[in-house]
C-alpha positions as CSV (number, residue, x, y, z in Angstrom):
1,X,-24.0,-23.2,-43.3
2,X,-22.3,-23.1,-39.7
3,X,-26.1,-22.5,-38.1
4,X,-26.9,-26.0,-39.1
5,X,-24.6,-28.0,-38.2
6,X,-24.7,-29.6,-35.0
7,X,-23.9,-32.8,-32.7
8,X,-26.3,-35.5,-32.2
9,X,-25.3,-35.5,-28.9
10,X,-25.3,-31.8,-27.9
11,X,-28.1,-30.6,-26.0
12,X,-29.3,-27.0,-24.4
13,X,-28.2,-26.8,-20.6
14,X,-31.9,-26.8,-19.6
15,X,-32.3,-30.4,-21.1
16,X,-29.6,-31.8,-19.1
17,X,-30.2,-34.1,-16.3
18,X,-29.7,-33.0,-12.5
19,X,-25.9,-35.6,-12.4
20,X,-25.1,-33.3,-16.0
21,X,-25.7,-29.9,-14.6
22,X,-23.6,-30.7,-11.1
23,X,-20.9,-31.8,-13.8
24,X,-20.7,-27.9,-15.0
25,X,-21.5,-26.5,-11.5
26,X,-19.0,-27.9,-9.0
27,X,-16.0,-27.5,-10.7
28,X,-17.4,-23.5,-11.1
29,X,-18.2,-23.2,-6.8
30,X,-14.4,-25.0,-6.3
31,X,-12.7,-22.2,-8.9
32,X,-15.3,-19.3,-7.1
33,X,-14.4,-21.1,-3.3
34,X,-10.4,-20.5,-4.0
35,X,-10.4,-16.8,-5.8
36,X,-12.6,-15.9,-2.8
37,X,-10.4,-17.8,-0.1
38,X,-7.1,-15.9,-1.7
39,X,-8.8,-12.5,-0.9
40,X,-10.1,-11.6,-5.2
41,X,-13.6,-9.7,-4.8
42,X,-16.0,-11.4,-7.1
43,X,-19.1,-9.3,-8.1
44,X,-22.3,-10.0,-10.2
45,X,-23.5,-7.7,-12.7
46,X,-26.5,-7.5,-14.5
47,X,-24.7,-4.8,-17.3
48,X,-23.2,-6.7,-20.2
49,X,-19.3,-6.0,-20.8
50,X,-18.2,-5.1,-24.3
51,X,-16.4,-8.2,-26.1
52,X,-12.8,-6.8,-26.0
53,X,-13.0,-6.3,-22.1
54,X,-14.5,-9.9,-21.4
55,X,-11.1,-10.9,-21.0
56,X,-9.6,-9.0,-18.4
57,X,-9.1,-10.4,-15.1
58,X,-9.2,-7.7,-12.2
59,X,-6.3,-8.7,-9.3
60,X,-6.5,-7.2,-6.0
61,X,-4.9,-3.5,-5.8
62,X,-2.2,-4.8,-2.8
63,X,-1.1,-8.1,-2.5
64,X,-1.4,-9.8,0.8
65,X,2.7,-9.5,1.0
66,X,3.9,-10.4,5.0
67,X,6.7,-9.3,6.4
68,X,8.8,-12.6,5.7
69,X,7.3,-13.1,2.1
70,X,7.6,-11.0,-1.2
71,X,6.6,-11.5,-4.4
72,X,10.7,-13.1,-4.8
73,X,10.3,-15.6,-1.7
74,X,7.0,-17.4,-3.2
75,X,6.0,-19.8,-0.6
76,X,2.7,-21.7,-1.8
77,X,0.6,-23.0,0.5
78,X,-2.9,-25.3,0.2
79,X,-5.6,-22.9,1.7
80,X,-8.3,-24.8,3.4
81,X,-11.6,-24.0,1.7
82,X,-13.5,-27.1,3.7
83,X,-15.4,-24.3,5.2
84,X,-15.8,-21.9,2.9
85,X,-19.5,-21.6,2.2
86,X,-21.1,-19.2,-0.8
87,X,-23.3,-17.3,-0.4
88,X,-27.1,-17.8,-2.1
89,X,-25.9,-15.1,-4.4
90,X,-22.6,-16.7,-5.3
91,X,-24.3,-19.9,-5.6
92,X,-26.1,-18.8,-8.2
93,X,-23.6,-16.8,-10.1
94,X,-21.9,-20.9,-10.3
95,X,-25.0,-21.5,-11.8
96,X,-25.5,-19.2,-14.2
97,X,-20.9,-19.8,-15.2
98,X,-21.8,-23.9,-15.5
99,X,-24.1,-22.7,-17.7
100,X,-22.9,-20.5,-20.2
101,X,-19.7,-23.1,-20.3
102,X,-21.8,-25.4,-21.6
């Protein structure tokens, strides 16, 4: 059956060393640095979402459109996040992502 089989080399999240778990974590406080330095709202919930919602990303009502830029005159632009800090919460919201992608 599909229960049994499993990797030699696959292990629960808690087993992993502290270099493993940084693996799944960093690249999870980089993606959470950048949606919060664009201007998305990021919020935890404790109140599980049904399956077919899980999938749905929310975008910001009104985009941050200046008066020389529309969403036709798409200028990108690096945004510095070298200063960005999260907060404890968000912290460990990256957490709690690096692990359930594992």
């Amino acid at each position: 059956s599909d229960s049994q089989r499993s990797h030699p080399r696959l292990k629960p999240y808690n087993m992993l060393n502290d270099y493993e778990k940084e693996r799944y974590k960093e690249p999870v406080r980089e993606s959470l640095k950048a949606l919060l330095a664009i201007g998305w709202t990021v919020e935890h919930t404790e109140i599980d979402i049904p399956s077919n919602n899980r999938g749905s990303v929310r975008r910001p009502s009104k985009p941050n459109v200046g008066s020389d830029a529309s969403p036709f005159n798409y200028h990108p632009n690096p945004i510095d996040m070298a200063n960005l800090t999260l907060s404890r919460e968000m912290q460990n919201m990256a957490e709690r992502l690096a692990e359930n992608s594992h």
